[in-house]
C-alpha positions in Angstrom: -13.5 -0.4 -47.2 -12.5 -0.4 -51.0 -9.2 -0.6 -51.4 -9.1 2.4 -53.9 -9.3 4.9 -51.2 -5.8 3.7 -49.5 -2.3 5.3 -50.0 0.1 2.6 -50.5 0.4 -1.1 -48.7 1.2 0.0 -45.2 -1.6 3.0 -45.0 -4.1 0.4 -46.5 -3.1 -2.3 -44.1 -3.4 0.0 -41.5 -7.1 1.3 -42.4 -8.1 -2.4 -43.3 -7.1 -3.2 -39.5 -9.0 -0.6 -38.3 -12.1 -0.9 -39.6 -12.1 -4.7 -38.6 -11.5 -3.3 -35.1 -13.8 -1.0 -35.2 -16.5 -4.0 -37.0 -15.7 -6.7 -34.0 -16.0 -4.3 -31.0 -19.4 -2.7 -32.3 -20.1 -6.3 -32.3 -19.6 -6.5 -29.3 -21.2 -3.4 -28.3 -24.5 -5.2 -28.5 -23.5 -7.4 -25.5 -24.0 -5.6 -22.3 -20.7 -8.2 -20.9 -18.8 -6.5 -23.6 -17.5 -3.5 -20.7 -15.8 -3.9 -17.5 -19.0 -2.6 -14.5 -17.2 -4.2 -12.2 -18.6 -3.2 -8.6 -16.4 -1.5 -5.6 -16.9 -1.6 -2.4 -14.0 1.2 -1.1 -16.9 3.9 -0.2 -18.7 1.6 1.6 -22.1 1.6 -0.9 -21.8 -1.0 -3.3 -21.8 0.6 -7.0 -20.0 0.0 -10.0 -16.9 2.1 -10.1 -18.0 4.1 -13.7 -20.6 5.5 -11.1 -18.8 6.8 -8.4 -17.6 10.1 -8.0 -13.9 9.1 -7.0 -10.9 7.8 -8.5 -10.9 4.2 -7.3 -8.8 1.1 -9.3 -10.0 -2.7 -8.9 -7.5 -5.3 -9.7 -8.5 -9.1 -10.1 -6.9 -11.8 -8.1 -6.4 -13.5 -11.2 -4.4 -9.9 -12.9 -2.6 -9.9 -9.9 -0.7 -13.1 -10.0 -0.3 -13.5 -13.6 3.6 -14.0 -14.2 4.5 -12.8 -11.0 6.4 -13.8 -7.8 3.2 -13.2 -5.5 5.9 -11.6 -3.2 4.8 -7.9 -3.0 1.9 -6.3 -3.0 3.7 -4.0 -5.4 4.7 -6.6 -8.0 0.6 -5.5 -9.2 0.1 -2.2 -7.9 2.8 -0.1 -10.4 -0.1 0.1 -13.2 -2.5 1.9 -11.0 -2.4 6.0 -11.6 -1.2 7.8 -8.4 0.0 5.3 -6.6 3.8 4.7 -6.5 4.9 1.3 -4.7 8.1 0.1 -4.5 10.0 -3.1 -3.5 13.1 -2.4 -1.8 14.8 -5.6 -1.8 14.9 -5.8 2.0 12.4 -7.7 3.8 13.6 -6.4 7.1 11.3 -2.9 5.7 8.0 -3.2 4.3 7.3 -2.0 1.0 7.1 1.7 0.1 3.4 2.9 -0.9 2.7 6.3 -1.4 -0.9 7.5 -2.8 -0.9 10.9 -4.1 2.3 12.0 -2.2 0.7 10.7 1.0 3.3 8.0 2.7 6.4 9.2 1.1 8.3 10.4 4.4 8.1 6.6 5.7 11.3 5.1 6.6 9.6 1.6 6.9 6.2 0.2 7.3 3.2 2.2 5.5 2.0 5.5 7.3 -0.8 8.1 5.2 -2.4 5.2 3.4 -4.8 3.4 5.2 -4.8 -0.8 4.7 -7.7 -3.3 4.7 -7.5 -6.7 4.4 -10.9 -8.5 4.5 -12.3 -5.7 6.3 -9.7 -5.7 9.0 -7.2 -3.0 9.5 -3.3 -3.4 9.0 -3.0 0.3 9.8 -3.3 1.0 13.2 -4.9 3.1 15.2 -1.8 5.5 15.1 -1.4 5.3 11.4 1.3 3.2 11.3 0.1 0.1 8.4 2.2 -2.9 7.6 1.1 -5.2 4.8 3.5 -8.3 4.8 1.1 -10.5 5.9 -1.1 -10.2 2.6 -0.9 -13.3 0.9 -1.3 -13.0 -2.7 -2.1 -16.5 -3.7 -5.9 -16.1 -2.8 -6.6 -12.5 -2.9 -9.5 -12.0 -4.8 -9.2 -8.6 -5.5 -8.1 -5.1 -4.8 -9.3 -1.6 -4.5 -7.5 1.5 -4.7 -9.4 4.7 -3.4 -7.5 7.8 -4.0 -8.8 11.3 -3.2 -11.0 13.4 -0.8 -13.6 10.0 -0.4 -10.5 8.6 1.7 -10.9 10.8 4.7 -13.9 8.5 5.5 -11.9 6.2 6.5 -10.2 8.7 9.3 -6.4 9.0 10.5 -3.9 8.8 8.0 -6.5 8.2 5.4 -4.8 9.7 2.5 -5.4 6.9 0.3 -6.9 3.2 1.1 -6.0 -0.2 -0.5 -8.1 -3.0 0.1 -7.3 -6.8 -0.3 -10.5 -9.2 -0.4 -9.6 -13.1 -0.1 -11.4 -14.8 -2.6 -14.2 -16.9 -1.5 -14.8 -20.6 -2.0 -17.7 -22.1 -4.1 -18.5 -24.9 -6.6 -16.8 -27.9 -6.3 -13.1 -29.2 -4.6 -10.3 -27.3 -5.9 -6.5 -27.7 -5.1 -3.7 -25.4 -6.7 0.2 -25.8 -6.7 2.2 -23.0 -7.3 6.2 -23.1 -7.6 8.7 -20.3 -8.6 12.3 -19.8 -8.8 14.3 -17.1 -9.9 17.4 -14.9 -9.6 19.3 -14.7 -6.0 18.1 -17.9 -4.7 14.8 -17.1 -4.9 12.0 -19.8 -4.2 8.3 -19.5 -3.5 6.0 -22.8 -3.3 2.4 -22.6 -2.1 -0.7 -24.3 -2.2 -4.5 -23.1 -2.3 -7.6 -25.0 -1.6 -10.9 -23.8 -2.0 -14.9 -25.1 -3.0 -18.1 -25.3 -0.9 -19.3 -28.1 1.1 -22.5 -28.1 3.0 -23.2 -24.9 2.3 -19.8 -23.5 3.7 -17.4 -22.0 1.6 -13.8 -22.5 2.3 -10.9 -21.4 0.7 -7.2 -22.0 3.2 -3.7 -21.2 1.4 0.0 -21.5 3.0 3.3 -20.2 1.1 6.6 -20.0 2.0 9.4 -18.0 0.5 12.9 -17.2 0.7 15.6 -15.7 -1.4 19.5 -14.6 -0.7 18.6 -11.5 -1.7 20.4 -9.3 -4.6 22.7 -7.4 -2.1 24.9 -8.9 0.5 23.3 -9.6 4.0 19.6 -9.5 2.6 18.5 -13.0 2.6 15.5 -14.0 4.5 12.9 -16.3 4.9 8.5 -16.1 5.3 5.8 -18.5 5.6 2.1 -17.2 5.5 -1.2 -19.2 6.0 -4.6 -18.0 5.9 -8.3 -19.1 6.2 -11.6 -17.6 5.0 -14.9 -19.3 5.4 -18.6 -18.0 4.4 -21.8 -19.3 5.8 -25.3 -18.5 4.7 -27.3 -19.1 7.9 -30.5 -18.0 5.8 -30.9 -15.9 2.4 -30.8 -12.5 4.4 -27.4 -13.4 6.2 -24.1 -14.6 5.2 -21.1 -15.1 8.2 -17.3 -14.7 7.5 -14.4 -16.0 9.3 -10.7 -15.2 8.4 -7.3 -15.7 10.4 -3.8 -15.6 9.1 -0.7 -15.8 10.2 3.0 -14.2 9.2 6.3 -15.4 9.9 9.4 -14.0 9.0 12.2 -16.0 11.5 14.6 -13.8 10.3 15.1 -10.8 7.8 18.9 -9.5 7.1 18.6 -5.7 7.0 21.3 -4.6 4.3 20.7 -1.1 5.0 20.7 1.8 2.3 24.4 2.9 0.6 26.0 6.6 0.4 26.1 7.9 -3.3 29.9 6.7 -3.3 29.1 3.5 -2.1 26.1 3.1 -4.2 28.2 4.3 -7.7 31.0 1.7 -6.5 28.6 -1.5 -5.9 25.6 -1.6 -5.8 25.2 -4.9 -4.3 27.2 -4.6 -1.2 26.3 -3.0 1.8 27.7 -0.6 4.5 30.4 -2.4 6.8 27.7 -1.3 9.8 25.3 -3.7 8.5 28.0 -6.7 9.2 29.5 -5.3 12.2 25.6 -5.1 14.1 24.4 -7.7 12.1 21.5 -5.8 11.5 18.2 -7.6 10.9 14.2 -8.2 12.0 12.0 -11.2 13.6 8.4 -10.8 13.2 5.2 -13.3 14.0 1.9 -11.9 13.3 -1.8 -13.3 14.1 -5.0 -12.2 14.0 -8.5 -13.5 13.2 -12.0 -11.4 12.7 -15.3 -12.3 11.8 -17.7 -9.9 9.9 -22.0 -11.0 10.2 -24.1 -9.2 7.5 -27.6 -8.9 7.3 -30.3 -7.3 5.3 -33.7 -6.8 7.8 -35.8 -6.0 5.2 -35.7 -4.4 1.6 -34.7 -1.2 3.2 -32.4 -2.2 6.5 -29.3 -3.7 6.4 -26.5 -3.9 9.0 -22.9 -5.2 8.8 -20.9 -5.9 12.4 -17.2 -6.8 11.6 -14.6 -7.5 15.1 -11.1 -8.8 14.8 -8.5 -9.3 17.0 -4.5 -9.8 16.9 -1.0 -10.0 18.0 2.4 -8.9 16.5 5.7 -9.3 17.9 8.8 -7.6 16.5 12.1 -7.6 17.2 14.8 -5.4 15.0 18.9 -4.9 15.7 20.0 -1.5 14.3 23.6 0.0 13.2 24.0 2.2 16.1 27.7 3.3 16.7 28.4 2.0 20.6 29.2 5.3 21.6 26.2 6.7 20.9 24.2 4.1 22.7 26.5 4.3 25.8 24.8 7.5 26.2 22.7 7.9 29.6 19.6 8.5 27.8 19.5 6.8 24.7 17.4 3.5 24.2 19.8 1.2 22.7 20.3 -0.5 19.2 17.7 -3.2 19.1 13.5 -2.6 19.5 11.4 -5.1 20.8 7.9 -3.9 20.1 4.9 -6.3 21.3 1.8 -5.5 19.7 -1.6 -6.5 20.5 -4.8 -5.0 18.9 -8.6 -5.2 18.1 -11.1 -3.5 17.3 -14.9 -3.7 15.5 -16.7 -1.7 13.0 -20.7 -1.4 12.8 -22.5 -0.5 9.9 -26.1 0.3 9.5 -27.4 1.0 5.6 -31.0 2.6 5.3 -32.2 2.8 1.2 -35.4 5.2 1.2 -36.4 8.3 -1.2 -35.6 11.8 -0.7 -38.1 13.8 -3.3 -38.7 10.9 -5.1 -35.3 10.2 -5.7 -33.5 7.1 -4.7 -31.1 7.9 -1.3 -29.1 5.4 0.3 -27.8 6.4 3.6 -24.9 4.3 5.9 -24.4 5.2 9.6 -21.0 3.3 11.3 -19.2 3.2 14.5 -16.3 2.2 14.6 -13.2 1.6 17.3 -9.9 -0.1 16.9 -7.3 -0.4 19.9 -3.6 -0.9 20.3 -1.4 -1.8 23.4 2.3 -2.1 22.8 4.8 -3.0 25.0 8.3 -0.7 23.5 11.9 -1.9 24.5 14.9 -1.3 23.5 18.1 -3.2 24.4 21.7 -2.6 23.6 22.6 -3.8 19.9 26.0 -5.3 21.8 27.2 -7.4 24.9 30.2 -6.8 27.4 31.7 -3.6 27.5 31.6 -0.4 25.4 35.4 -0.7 25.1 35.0 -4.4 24.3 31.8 -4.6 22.9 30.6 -8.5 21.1 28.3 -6.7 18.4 25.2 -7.7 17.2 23.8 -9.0 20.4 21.2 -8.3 22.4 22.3 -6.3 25.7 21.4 -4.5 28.3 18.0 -2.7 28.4 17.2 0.9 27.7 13.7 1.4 27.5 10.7 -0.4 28.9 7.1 1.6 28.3 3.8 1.1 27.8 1.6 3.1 24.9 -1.8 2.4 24.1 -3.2 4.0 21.7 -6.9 3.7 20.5 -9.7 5.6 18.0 -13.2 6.0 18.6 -14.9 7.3 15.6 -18.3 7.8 14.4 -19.0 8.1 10.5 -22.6 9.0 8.2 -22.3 9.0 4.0 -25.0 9.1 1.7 -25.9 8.3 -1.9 -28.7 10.4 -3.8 -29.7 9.4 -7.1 -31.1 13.0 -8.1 -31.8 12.5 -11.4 -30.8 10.0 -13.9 -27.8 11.7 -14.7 -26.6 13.8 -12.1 -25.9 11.9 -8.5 -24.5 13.7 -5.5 -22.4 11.5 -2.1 -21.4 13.1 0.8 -20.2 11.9 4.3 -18.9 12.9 7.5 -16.6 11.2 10.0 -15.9 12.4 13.4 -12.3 10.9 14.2 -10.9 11.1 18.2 -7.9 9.1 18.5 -6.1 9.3 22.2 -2.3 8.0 23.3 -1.5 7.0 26.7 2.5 5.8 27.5 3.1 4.7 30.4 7.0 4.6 31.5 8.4 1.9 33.6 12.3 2.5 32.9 13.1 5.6 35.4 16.9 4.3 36.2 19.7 6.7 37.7 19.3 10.5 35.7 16.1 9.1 33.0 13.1 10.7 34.2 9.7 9.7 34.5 8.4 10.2 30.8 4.7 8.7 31.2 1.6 10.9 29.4 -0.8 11.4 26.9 -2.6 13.4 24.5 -5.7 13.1 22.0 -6.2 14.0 18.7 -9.7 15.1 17.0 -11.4 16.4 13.6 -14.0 16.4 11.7 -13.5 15.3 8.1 -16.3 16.4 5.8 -16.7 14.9 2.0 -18.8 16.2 -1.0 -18.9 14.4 -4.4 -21.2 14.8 -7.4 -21.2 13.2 -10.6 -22.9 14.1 -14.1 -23.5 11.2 -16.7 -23.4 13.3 -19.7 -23.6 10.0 -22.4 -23.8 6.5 -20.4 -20.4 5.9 -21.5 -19.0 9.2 -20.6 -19.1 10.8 -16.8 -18.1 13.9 -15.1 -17.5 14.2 -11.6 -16.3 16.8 -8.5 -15.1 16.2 -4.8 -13.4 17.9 -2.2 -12.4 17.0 1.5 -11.2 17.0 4.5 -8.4 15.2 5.8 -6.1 14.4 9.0 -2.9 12.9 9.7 -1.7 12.4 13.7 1.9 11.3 14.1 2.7 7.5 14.8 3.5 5.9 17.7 7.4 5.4 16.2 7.2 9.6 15.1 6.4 10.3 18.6 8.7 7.9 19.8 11.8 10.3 20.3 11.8 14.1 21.6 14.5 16.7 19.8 15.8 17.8 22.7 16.8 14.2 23.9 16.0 11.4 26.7 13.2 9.1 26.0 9.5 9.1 26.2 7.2 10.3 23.4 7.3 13.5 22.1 4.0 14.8 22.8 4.4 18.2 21.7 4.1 17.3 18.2 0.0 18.1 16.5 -1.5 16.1 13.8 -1.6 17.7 10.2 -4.8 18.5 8.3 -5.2 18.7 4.6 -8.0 19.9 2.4 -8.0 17.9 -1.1 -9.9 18.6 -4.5 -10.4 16.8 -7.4 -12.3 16.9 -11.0 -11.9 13.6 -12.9 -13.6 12.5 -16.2 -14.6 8.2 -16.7 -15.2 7.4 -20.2 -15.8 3.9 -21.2 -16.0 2.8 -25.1 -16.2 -0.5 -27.1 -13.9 1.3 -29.8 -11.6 3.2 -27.7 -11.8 1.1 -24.4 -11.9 2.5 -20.8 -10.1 6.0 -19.5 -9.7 7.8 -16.5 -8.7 11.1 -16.1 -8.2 13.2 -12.6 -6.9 16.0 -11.9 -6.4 17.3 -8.1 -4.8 19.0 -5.6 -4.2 18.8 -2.0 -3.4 21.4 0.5 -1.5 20.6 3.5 -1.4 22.4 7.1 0.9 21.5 10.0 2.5 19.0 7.7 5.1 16.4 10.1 8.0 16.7 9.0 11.4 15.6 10.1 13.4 17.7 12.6 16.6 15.2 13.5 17.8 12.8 12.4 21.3 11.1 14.4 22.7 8.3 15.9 19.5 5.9 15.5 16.6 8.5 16.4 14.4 10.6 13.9 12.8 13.7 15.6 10.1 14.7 14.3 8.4 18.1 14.1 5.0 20.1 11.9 6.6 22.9 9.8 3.9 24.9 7.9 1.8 24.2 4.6 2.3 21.9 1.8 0.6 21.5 -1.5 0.6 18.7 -4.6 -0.7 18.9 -7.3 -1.2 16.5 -9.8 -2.7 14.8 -13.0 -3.6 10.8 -13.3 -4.4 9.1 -16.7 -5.6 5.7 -16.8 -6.5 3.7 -20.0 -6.9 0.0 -20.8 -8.1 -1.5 -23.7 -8.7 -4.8 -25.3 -8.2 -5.6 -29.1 -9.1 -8.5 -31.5 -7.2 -11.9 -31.2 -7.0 -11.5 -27.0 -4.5 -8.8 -27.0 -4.6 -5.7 -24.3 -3.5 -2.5 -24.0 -2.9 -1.0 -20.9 -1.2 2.8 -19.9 -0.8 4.6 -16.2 0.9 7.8 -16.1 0.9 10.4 -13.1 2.6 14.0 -13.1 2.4 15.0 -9.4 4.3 17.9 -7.8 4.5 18.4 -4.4 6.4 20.8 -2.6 6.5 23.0 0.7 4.9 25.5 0.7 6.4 27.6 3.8 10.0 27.5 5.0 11.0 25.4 7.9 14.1 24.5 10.1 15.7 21.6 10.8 18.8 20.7 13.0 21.7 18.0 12.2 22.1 16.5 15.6 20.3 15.6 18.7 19.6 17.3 21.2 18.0 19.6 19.2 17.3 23.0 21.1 17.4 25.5 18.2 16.7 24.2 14.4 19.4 26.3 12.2 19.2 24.1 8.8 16.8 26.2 6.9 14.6 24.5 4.2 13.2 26.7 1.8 9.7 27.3 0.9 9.2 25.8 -3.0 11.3 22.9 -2.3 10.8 19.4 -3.2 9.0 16.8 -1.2 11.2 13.7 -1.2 10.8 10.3 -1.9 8.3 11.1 -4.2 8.6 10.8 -8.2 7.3 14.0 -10.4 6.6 11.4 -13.5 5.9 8.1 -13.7 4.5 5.9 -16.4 3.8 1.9 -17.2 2.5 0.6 -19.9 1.7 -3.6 -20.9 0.8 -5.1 -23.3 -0.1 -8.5 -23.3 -1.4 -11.7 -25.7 -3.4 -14.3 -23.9 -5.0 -16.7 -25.4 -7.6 -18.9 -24.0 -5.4 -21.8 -24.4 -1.8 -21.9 -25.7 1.6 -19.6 -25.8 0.8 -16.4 -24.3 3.9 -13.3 -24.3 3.7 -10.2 -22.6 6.1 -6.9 -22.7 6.1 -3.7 -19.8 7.8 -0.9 -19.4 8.2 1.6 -16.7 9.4 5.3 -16.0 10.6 6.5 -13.0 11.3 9.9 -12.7 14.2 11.9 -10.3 13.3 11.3 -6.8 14.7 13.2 -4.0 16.1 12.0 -0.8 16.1 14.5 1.5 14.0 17.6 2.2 17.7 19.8 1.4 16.9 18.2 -2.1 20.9 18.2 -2.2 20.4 15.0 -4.2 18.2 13.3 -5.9 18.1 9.1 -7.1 18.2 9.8 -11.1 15.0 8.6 -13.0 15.1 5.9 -14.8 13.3 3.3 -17.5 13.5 -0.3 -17.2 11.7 -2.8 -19.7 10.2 -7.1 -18.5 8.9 -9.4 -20.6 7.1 -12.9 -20.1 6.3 -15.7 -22.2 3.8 -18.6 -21.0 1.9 -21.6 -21.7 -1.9 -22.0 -20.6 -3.9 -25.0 -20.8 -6.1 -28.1 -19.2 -5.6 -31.8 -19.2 -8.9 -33.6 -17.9 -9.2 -32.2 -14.7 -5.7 -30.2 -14.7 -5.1 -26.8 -15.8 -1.5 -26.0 -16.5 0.2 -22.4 -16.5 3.7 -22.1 -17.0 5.7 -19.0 -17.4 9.2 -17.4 -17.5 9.5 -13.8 -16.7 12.5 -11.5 -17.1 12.5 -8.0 -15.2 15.3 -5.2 -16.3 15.8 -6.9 -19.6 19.0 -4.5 -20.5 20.6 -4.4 -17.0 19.7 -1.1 -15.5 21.6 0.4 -12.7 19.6 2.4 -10.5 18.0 2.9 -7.2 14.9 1.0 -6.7 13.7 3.5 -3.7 15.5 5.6 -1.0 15.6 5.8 2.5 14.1 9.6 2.7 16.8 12.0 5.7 18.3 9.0 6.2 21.4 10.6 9.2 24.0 8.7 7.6 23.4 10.0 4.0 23.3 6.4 3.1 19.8 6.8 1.2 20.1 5.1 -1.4 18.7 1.4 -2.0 19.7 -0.4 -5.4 17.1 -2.2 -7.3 18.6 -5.9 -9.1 20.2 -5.9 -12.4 18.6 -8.3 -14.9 16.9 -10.7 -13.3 15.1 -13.8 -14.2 12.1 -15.8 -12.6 10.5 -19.1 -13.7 6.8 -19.8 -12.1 4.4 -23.3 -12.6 0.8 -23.6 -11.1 -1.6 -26.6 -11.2 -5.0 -26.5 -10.7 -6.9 -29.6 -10.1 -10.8 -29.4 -9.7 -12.6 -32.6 -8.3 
């Protein structure tokens, strides 16, 4: 470019830089390696994700633990558009993960987002998911399906996240990774992984424990986990997994009331003392998936797995309250076993002499739990010893199990224009059995089933090969959990079987453009429509009540762009505007038992716990070898707590940067880094606990915090 045609030094600068951009990526152009076709698996026919006509996000194992904890599954997940996760500083609660406004009502665990890891379930049949168990240190990779496509995956299928262990090959490998940081916070693990006699290996064990930023939130958790693959022959390949989860013990610091939360954000409700609130968890399970291809058309894929979870949690429950006749005590003991198996049949043909790939599946998954609950106290109500485990209130047994039968197809048209479709017949059935009938509390054994059909339609126009239209809609259901069902508004135990599973109908137009020049975009736009949407009825002394009010509806957009410029640095943006709101009004009441709800909520309101905008954006230089730095920012927007909407956790921006070194001695490779999160000491709520009965909904995220990580790799 002559330097005639530029406007002073900092225009022609400017114009110089861009033009050498512009020369080096059409440079690269010519190399097909030079854009990102990665390939996802999340709708179940193997296809790069430019192809597909959903909005689906694949993180590397590798992007996933670079200058991070490896804690939470949400450390990585904040960049992806319509997905907010959030880390709520207590262990005794699993992260918050909402996709598309689906999940926001949990109180703990995951419910509306359905959970893979390796192909087996950490949602259960009821929709209930937990995802502590995911061990970051070998995954792989992720995918993130958002959208009508994840009603294929039935119940509480709003959105589905997949975690894929990496799998061993090539020669002996051993890594060391160590990390301290702010609070007393320590993580050491170790990975090793290669192939020997044609068996791949890769086995990992971490432990991690911290003091935690506010008072009474320490805890401790070790995770191991093993994944082999055999190749019997070239037309199969087996694969074994099995982990195991840990967590001896997990303080529960509870949420804070606006007052307490303004006054100190680090300390915690006197209740949480007093009870000594806290959770115990051990969690195993194993599964083995076979695949094989029969010929160049026939393929099947049989996947089982089988597991055990025990959990045992002490609650803040005034002692008058659990005196009470009919309520079930302070502490849950929940024992957990489940299985299931998934069959998969893929059939490639032609359809007009276009190609059509068609996959049949049966699947079943099954869940007995034994519930109990105990009083959170010893001796007498008038001189109760607190935070002990007492007498028992509840003794049941619930077993709860899905049966459903799933066919999708892939038809290549023309070259351009492609259209998927797929339905999935869901019946899922709950059965409690009650074995505490003592003085006045009734037998409260029964059961009821839940059923839909869940039809999908996608098409997608390539109107340039770098630039690609698509459409979907769908069909979605929701049935209540095991723990929504666990308590009925008008008092005494036993589930509360009068409460019907919500159905939703979901649209979406999105627009995937890939360029060497201006790197990779998504766009989506969508909007979900909600019928008999659970909502919460009660909420007091310990027990949520649960009810379905009328219709919901949120709408949203999701932009996604990352892009990588000369001299290894990358570019990457997220942003999501969703707003969802009830639709109709409904009633609620403020105490149990609840006979007639008077609290009104009015149509137009607010959804809580959801965000309206949020946006990240990195940017990161990293070298092949040598210093690498990094910067990201994040906006939160107003979140509110309560379906009143009487208040709201204020939005908020916060800004981390990292600086590293990367490189390899002989046989070593070497990655240091030190990583500082809310570089100009924020205060604000992290997440909130959404009706929580106390009003203390608020959970504070840490001020500035720092975090110092090493990892050696040594390859034999």
């Amino acid at each position: 470019m002559p330097r005639a045609w530029c406007w002073g030094p900092a225009v022609c600068g400017l114009l110089w830089s861009t033009a050498a951009v512009a020369q080096e990526d059409s440079e690269r152009a010519a190399s097909p390696d030079s854009l990102n076709a990665v390939v996802v698996t999340a709708t179940r026919i193997d296809a790069p994700g430019f192809d597909v006509p959903a909005s689906i996000d694949r993180l590397e194992g590798d992007e996933i633990r670079a200058n991070r904890a490896q804690v939470n599954i949400s450390e990585s997940l904040a960049g992806v558009p319509g997905l907010q996760a959030r880390d709520r500083q207590n262990y005794a609660q699993d992260v918050q993960l909402s996709l598309r406004g689906f999940g926001a009502r949990s109180t703990f665990g995951i419910r509306g987002v359905r959970v893979y890891v390796d192909g087996i379930p950490a949602t259960l049949p009821d929709g209930q998911g937990q995802i502590s168990h995911v061990s970051l240190g070998s995954v792989g990779h992720m995918e993130v399906l958002r959208g009508p496509f994840s009603a294929l995956y039935g119940n509480s299928s709003g959105g589905v996240i997949q975690v894929f262990t990496e799998e061993g090959s090539g020669p002996p490998r051993l890594r060391f990774d160590a990390a301290a940081g702010s609070d007393g916070m320590s993580r050491i693990g170790a990975v090793a992984s290669g192939e020997r006699n044609g068996i791949g290996y890769v086995v990992e064990a971490s432990r991690f424990r911290t003091d935690g930023y506010r008072e009474h939130s320490a805890t401790e958790r070790g995770l191991a986990n093993a994944k082999l693959t055999v190749r019997p022959d070239d037309d199969s390949k087996l694969t074994l997994v099995a982990s195991h989860m840990s967590l001896p013990r997990a303080q529960d610091p509870l949420g804070l009331s606006r007052a307490q939360f303004e006054a100190n954000p680090r300390g915690v409700d006197p209740a949480a003392i007093n009870f000594d609130t806290r959770k115990t968890v051990e969690q195993t399970q194993a599964g083995v998936t076979y695949e094989r291809r029969i010929d160049s058309a026939n393929a099947f894929a049989l996947t089982t797995y089988a597991g055990t979870r025990s959990t045992t949690q002490f609650q803040s429950i005034p002692v008058a309250t659990q005196g009470s006749p009919l309520h079930p005590g302070g502490v849950i003991a929940l024992d957990r076993d489940y299985l299931g198996a998934d069959f998969r049949w893929t059939h490639q043909t032609q359809l007009l002499d276009a190609p059509l790939t068609i996959v049949a599946g049966l699947a079943y998954d099954g869940l007995k739990e034994h519930r109990q609950g105990f009083l959170n106290y010893t001796g007498s109500a008038a001189a109760p010893v607190l935070g002990e485990q007492g007498a028992q209130r509840r003794n049941e047994r619930n077993d709860v199990s899905n049966a459903d039968q799933y066919l999708q197809g892939t038809w290549q048209l023309t070259p351009k224009l492609s259209l998927n479709a797929g339905l999935r017949h869901s019946k899922v059935r709950f059965d409690s059995r009650d074995n505490y009938i003592v003085g006045t509390n009734p037998d409260d054994s029964g059961k009821v089933d839940y059923g839909a059909y869940l039809p999908v339609f996608g098409a997608l126009y390539a109107l340039t090969p770098d630039l690609h239209v698509y459409a979907s809609a769908g069909r979605g259901f929701e049935t209540p959990t095991l723990n929504e069902l666990a308590y009925r508004p008008a008092g005494g135990t036993g589930l509360n079987f009068a409460l019907g599973a919500s159905s939703s109908t979901s649209v979406e137009v999105g627009l995937k453009s890939r360029s060497p020049i201006w790197g990779e975009a998504t766009i989506a736009v969508f909007q979900t429509n909600t019928q008999n949407e659970i909502v919460t009825q009660t909420n007091s002394g310990g027990r949520t009540t649960y009810q379905n009010a009328g219709a919901t509806r949120r709408t949203g957009f999701e932009l996604g762009w990352n892009k990588r410029f000369p001299h290894d640095w990358q570019v990457q943006l997220a942003y999501t505007m969703l707003n969802a709101r009830y639709r109709d009004a409904f009633a609620t009441c403020a105490a149990t038992p609840c006979t007639v709800p008077t609290a009104v909520i009015p149509a137009g309101n607010h959804i809580p716990g959801l965000a309206r905008n949020t946006l990240v954006a990195a940017v990161n230089w990293a070298p092949a070898k040598g210093w690498r730095a990094g910067a990201e920012m994040r906006y939160i927007g107003r979140v509110f707590v309560n379906d009143a909407n009487t208040d709201a956790a204020s939005g908020y921006t916060v800004m981390a940067a990292t600086v590293g070194y990367f490189t390899r001695l002989g046989p070593w490779t070497l990655n240091g880094f030190v990583r500082v999160d809310n570089l100009f000491a924020r205060k604000y709520a992290g997440s909130v606990i959404v009706n929580e009965g106390n009003g203390r909904y608020f959970e504070p995220a840490p001020g500035r915090t720092w975090l110092a990580g090493l990892s050696a790799t040594l390859e034999f």
